[in-house]
Biotite code that builds the C-alpha atoms (Angstrom):
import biotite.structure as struc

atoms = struc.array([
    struc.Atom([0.000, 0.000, 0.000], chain_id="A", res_id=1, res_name="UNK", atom_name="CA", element="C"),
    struc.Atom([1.165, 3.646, -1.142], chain_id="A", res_id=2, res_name="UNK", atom_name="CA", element="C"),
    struc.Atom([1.941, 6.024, 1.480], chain_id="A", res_id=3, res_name="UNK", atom_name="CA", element="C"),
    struc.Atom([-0.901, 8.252, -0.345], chain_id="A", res_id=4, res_name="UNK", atom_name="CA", element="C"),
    struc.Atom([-3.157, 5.772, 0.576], chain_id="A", res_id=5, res_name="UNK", atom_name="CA", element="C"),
    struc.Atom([-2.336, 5.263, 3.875], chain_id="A", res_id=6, res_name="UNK", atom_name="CA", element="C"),
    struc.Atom([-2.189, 8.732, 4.345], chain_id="A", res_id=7, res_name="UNK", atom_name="CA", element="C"),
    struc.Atom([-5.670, 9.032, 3.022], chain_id="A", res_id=8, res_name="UNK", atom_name="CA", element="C"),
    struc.Atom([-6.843, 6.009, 5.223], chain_id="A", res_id=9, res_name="UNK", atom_name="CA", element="C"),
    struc.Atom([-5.622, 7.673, 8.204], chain_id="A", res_id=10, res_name="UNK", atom_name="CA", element="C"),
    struc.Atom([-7.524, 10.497, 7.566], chain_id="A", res_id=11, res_name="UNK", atom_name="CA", element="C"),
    struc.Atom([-10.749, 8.934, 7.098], chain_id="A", res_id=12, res_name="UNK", atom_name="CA", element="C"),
    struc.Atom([-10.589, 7.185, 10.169], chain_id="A", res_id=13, res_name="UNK", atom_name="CA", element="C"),
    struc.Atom([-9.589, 10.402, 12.279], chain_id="A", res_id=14, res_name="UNK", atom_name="CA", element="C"),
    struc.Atom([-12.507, 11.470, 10.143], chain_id="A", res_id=15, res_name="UNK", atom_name="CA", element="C"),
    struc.Atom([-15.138, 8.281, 11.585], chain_id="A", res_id=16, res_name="UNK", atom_name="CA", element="C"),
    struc.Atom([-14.260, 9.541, 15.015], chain_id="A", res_id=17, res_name="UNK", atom_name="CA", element="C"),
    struc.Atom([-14.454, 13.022, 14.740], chain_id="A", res_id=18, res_name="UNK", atom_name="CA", element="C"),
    struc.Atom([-17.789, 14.909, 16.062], chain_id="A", res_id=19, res_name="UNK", atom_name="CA", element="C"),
    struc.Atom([-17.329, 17.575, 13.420], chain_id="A", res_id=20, res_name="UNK", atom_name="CA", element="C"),
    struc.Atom([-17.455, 15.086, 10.374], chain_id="A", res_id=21, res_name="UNK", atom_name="CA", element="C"),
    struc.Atom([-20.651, 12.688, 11.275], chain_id="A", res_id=22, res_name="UNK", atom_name="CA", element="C"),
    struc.Atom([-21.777, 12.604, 7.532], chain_id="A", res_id=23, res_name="UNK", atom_name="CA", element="C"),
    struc.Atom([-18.348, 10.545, 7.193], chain_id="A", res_id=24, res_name="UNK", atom_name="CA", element="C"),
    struc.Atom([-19.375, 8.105, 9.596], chain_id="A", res_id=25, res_name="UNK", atom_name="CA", element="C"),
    struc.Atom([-22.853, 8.243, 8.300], chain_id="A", res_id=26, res_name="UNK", atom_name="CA", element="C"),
    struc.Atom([-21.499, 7.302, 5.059], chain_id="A", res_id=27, res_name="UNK", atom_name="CA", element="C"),
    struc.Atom([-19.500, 4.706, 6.084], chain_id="A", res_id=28, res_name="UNK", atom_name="CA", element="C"),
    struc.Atom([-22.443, 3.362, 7.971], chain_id="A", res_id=29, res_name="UNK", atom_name="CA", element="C"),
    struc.Atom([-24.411, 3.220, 4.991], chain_id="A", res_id=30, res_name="UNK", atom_name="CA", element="C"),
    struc.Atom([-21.621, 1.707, 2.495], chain_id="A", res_id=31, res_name="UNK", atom_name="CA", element="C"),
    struc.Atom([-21.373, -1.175, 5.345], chain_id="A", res_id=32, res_name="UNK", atom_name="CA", element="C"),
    struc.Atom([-25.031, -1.520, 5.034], chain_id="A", res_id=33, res_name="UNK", atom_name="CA", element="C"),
    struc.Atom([-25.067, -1.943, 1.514], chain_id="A", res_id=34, res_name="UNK", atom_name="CA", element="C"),
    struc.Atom([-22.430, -5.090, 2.170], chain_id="A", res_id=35, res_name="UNK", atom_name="CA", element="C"),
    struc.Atom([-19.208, -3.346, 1.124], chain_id="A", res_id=36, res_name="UNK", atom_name="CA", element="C"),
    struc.Atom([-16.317, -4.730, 3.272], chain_id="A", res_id=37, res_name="UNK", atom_name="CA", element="C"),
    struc.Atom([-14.643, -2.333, 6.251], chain_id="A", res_id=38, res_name="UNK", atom_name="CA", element="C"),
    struc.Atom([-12.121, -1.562, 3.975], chain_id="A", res_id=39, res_name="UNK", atom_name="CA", element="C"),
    struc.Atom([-13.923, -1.324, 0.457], chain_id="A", res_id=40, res_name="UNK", atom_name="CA", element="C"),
    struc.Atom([-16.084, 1.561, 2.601], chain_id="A", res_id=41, res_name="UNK", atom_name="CA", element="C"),
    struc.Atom([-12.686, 3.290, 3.860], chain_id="A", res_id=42, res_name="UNK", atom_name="CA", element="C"),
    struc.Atom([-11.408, 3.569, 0.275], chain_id="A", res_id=43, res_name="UNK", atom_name="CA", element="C"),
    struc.Atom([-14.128, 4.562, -1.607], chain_id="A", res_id=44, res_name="UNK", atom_name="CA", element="C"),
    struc.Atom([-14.404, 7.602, 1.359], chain_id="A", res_id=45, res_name="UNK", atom_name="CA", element="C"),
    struc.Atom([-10.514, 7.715, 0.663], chain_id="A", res_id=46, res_name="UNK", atom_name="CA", element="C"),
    struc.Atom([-10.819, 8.279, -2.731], chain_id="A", res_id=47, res_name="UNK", atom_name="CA", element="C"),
    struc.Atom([-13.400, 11.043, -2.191], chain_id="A", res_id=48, res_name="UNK", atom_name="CA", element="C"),
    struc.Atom([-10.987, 12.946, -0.308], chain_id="A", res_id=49, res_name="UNK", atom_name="CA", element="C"),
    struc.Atom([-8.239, 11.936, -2.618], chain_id="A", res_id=50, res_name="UNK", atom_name="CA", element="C"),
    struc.Atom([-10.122, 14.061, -5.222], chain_id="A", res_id=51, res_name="UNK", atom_name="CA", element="C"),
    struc.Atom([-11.338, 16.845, -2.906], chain_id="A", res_id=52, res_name="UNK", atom_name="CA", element="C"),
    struc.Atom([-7.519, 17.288, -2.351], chain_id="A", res_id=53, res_name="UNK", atom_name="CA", element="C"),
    struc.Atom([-6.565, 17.165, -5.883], chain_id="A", res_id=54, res_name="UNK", atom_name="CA", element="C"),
    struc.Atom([-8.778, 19.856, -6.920], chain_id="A", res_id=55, res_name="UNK", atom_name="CA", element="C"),
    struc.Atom([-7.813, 22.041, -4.178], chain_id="A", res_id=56, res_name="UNK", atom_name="CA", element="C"),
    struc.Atom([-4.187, 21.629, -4.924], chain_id="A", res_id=57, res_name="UNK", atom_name="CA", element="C"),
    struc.Atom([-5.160, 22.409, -9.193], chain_id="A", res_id=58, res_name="UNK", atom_name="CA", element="C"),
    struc.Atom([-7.749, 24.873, -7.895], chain_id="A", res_id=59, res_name="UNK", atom_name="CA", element="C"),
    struc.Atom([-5.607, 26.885, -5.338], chain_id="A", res_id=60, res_name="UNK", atom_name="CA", element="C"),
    struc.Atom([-8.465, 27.261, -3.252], chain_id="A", res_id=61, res_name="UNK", atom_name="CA", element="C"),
    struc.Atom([-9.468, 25.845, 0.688], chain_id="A", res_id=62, res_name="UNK", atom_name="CA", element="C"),
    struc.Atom([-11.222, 22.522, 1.458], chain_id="A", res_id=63, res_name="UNK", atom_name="CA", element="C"),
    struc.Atom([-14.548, 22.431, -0.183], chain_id="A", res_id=64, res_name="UNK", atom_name="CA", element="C"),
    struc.Atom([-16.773, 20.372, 2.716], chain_id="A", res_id=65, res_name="UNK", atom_name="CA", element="C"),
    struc.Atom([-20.053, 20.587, 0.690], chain_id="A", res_id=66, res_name="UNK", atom_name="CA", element="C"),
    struc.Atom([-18.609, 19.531, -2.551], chain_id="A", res_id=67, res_name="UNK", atom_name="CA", element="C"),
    struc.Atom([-16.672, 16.207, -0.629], chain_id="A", res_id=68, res_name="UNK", atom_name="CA", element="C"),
    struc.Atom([-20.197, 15.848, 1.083], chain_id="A", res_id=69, res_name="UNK", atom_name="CA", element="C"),
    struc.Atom([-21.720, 15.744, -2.226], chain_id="A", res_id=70, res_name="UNK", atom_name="CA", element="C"),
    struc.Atom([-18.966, 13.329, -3.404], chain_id="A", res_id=71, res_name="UNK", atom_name="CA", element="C"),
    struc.Atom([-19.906, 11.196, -0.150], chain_id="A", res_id=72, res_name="UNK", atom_name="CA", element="C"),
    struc.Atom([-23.092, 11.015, -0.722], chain_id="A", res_id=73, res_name="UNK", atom_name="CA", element="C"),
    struc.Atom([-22.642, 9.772, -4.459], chain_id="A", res_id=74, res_name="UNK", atom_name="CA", element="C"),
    struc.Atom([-21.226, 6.523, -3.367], chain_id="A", res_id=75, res_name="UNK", atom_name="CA", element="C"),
    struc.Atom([-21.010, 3.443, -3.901], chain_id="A", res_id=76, res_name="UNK", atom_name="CA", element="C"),
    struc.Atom([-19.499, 3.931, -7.363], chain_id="A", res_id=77, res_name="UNK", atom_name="CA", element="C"),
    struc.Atom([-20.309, 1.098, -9.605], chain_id="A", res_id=78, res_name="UNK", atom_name="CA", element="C"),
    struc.Atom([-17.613, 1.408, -12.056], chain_id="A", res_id=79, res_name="UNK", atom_name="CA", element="C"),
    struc.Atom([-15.079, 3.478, -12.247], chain_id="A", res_id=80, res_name="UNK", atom_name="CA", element="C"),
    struc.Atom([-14.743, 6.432, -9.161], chain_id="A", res_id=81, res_name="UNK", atom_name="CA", element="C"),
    struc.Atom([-15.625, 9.481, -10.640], chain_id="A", res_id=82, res_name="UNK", atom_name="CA", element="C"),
    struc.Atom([-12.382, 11.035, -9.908], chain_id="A", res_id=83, res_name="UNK", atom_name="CA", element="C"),
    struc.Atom([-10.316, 8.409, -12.130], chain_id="A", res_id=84, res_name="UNK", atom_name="CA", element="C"),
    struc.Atom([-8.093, 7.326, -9.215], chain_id="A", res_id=85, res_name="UNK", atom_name="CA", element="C"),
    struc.Atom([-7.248, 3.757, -9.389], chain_id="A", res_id=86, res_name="UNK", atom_name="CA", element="C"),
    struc.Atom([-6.434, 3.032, -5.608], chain_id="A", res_id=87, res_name="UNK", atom_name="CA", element="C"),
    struc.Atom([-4.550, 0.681, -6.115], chain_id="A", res_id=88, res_name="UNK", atom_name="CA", element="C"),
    struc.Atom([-2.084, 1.870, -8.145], chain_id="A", res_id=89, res_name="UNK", atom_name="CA", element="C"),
    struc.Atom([-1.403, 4.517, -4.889], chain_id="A", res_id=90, res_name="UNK", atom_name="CA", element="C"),
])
């Protein structure tokens, strides 16, 4: 595993215990529901952020929580994620 995605993983789960990110955990809740594995759910959340992050780095501009919501709330992906990133090439 890629020190990208680790770094991402980490921050998803400070994110599932955080009180000021519950729509995380909510989402996670609701990808486990759906019967994705514990870890399928963390990366498909990691790869939200992944792209959140990407677009503020091309963008130059802060952390966009309603857009990364909005990416949250479009999972589960059933092909490709929308922001290309093959997680497993991290």
């Amino acid at each position: 595993m890629s020190e990208i995605l680790q770094g991402l993983l980490l921050a998803v789960d400070e994110q599932l215990r955080s009180s000021a990110t519950p729509y995380v955990k909510a989402t996670y809740d609701r990808l486990r529901g759906l019967g994705l594995a514990d870890e399928q759910a963390r990366e498909e959340i990691a790869d939200c952020l992944g792209q959140e992050l990407d677009e503020m780095l091309e963008q130059k501009r802060p952390f966009d929580e309603p857009l990364y919501r909005s990416l949250l709330d479009a999972l589960p992906w059933q092909e490709e994620p929308m922001s290309g990133n093959d997680l497993d090439k991290l």
